[in-house]
N, C-alpha and C positions, 0 to 999 in steps of 0.2 A: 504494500500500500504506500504510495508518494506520501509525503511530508502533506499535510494539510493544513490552515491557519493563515491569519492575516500575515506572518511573518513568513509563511511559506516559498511565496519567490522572490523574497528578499534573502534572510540567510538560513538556507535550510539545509546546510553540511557545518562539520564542524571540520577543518581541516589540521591535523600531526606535522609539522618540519620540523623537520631531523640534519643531525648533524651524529654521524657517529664514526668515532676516533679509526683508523686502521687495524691498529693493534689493539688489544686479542683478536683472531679472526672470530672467533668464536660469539662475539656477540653483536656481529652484526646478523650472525647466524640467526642466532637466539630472538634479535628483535625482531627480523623477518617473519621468523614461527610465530610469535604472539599475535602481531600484526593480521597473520593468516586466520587465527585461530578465532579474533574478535570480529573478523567478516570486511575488514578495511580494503579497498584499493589504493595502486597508486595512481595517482594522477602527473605528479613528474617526478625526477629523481628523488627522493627523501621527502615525498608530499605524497599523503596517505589522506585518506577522505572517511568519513563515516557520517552517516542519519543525523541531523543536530537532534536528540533525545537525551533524559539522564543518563543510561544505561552508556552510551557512548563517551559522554564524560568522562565517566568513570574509569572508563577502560583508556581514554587516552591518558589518563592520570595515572594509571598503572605504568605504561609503556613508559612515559616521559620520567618518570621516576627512574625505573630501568636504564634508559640511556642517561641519565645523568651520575645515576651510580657508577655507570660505567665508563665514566669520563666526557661523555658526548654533551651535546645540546641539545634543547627539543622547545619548542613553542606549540599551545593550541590555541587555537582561533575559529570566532563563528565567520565564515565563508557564503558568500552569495554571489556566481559569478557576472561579470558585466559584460563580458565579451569573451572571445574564444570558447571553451565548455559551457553546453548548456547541461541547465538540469536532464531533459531527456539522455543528450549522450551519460552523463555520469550514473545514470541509472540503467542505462544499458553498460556499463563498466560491471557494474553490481550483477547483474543477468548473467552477463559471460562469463562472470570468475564464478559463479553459484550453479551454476550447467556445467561448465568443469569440474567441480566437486561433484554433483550430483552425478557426472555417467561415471567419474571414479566407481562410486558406489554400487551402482548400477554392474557395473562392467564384475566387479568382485561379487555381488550378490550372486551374478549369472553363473560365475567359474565356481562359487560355493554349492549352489543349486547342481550343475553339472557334477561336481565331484561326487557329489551325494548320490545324486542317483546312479554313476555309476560302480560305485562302492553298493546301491541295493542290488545292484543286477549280478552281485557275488556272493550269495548267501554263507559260503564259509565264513568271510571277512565281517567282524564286526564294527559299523559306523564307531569312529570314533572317537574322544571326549571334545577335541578339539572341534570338531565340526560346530556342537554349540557356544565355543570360547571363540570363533569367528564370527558367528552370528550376532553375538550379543555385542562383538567389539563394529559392525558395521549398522546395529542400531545404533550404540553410539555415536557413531558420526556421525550417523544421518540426521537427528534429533540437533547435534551440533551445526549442523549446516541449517537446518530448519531455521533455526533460532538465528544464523545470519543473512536468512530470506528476504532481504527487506523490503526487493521488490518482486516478490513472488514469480521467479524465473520457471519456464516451461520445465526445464529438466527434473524437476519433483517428482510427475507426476511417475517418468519411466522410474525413475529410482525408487520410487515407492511399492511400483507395480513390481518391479524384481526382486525390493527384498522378503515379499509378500510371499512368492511363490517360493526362495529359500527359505522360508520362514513354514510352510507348508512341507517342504521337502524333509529339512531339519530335527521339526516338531510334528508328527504325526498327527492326524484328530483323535487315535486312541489317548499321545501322551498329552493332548490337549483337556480331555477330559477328566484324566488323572490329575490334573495339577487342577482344573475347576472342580473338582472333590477332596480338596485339601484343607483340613480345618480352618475357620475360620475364626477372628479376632474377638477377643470378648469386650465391646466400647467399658464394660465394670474394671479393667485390667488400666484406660486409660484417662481415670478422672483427676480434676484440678491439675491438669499439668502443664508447663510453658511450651506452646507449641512456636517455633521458628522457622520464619520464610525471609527470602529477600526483600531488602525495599523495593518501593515502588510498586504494590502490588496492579495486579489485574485483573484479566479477565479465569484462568485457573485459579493462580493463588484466593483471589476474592470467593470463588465459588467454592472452592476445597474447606475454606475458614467458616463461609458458611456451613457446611455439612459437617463440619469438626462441632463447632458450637453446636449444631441444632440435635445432632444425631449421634455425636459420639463425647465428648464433653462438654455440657451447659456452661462447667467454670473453668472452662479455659483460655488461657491467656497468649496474646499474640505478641512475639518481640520481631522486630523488624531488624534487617543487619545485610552489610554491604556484604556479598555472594565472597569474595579475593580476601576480605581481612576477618570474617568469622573461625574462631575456633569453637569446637563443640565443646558443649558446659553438657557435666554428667546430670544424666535425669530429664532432659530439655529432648520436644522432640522436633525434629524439622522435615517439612513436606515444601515439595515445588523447588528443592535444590540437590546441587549435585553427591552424592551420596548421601540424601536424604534415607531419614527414615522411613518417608512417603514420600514417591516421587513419580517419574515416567518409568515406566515399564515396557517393553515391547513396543508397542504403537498408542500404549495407552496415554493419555495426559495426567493428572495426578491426582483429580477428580474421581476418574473413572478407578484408579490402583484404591483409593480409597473404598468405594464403593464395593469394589469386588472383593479385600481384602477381610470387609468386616460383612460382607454377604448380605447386603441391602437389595430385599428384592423387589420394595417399594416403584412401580411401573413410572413414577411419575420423575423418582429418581434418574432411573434410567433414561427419559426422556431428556432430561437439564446433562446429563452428562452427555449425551448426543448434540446437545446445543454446543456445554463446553469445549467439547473433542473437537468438532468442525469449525470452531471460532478461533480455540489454539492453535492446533496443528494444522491448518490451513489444507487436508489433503481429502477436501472432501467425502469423506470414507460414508457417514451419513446422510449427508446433502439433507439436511434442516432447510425447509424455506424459512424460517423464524430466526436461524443462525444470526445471518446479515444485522434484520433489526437490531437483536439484542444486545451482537458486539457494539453497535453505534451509542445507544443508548448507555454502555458502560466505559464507552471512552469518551463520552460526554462527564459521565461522572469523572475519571479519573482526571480531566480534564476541567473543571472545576474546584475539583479537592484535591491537593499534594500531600496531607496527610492520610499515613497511611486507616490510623484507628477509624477515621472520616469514613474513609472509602468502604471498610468492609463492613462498617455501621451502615451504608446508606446501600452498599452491596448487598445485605443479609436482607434489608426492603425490598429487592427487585426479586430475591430470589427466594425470600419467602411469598409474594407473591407466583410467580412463577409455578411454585410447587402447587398453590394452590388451584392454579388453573390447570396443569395439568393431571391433577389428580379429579377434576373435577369431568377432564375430557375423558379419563380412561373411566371413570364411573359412568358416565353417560353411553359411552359406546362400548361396553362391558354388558355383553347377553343376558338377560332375566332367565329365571327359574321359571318355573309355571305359576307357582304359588308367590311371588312378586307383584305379582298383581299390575296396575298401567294402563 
């Protein structure tokens, strides 16, 4: 989605220049990888570009920190170009470097997918441990690339489709169903507790706090904390980050890992987490007609309110309504007995 707002074709990149030393080679290595890892292009030598959002901030504040440790220079600045780059081309920058990552993925899914099956067409040979330590290591990056989608580039759609099918290859629907009959969470196991997410929440984070509060702890508490300088505190639990305790799973968003971990069968539920999954992960997988409205509606809020306590306070209104309406649709068109009477 482009940059939106009155400020939007004015300065809507935040631009990185760099300055970093010759010696060690090693970290101009190092700032290259980060640079890749936070979804940046370059635009000319030592001029790296990203979204003007917090989350971009941040991450240049990271880098710049890094080359200055490392003896280098670095400046960030909000950028609006006046001539030569337009916003369309620099968002086609973003396209082509996110399609490249993407048939990476794509391209490894396939040769995962092919190995497998022909490893099944040797019944001596048993698949082996590493087939699922590939799998789980190209969700990772896919869900990484996702996250630096920021102009929703075609190539998603193949990488999504291929890791699907080694994802199908890999995991069979028998051991699919063995891991969906696997005990479930007792919410009595996790009451009054500090639950931890990244700042600046959204549209999962908000929806996951909602169902924490409503469904699985009434008294609990939300600390908010920069993703790069949290260290975990014993007893605290965190969802919607990276080695959460609740997080993305599979193709899941962390909504949905929720939901299925503590075995909520509630139909209306599932429905909000169909909204949430297609609003996060942008891969269509449900195709909600309602999807659209509701993400506008919540970046309207977040767009309103910078705090976070705000947000999930006026978020838990949207989707305590929500639930109500959809539970009201699944009761309406939800078949009568005979003796229901009508």
């Amino acid at each position: 989605m482009s940059p939106s707002g009155p400020d939007a074709t004015q300065t809507p990149w935040l631009l990185l220049i760099h300055q970093i030393p010759p010696k060690p080679d090693y970290l101009r290595v190092k700032i290259g990888r980060r640079l890749q890892r936070i979804g940046a292009v370059a635009v000319k030598n030592s001029v790296y570009v990203l979204p003007d959002r917090p989350q971009s901030v941040e991450d240049f504040q990271w880098v710049r920190a890094e080359i200055i440790g490392g003896g280098g220079d670095a400046s960030i600045c909000n950028a609006g170009f006046i001539d030569g780059l337009t916003n369309e081309q620099i968002e086609h920058l973003f396209r082509t470097a996110r399609d490249a990552d993407y048939a990476q993925v794509a391209e490894a899914a396939r040769e995962l997918w092919a190995s497998v099956r022909r490893r099944d067409r040797e019944p001596s040979r048993q698949r082996p441990v590493r087939a699922e330590e590939d799998l789980a290591r190209l969700r990772t990056r896919f869900e990484a690339i996702v996250a630096n989608d920021f102009f929703d580039a075609a190539g998603r759609t193949l990488a999504d489709e291929a890791l699907r099918a080694a994802t199908e290859a890999v995991e069979p629907p028998q051991a699919a169903s063995e891991a969906a009959a696997a005990p479930r969470l007792d919410p009595s196991v996790y009451q009054n507790r500090t639950w931890v997410t990244r700042k600046g929440v959204f549209v999962d984070r908000i929806a996951s706090a909602w169902l924490i509060r409503r469904f699985i702890d009434r008294d609990a508490r939300f600390k908010f904390v920069p993703q790069n300088k949290y260290r975990p505190v014993h007893g605290e639990l965190r969802f919607d980050m990276f080695e959460g305790e609740f997080t993305h799973e599979g193709d899941r968003c962390t909504f949905e890992t929720l939901r299925e971990r503590f075995g909520f069968a509630d139909p209306a539920l599932r429905a909000i987490a169909e909204v949430v999954h297609d609003i996060d992960l942008k891969d269509g997988k449900f195709r909600r007609d309602d999807a659209p409205g509701i993400e506008r509606v919540l970046a309207a809020l977040a767009a309103a309110h910078a705090d976070d306590d705000v947000r999930l306070a006026r978020g838990a209104q949207l989707f305590d309504d929500l639930h109500a309406l959809f539970s009201a649709e699944w009761t309406s068109a939800a078949p009568r007995s005979p003796g229901d009477g009508g």
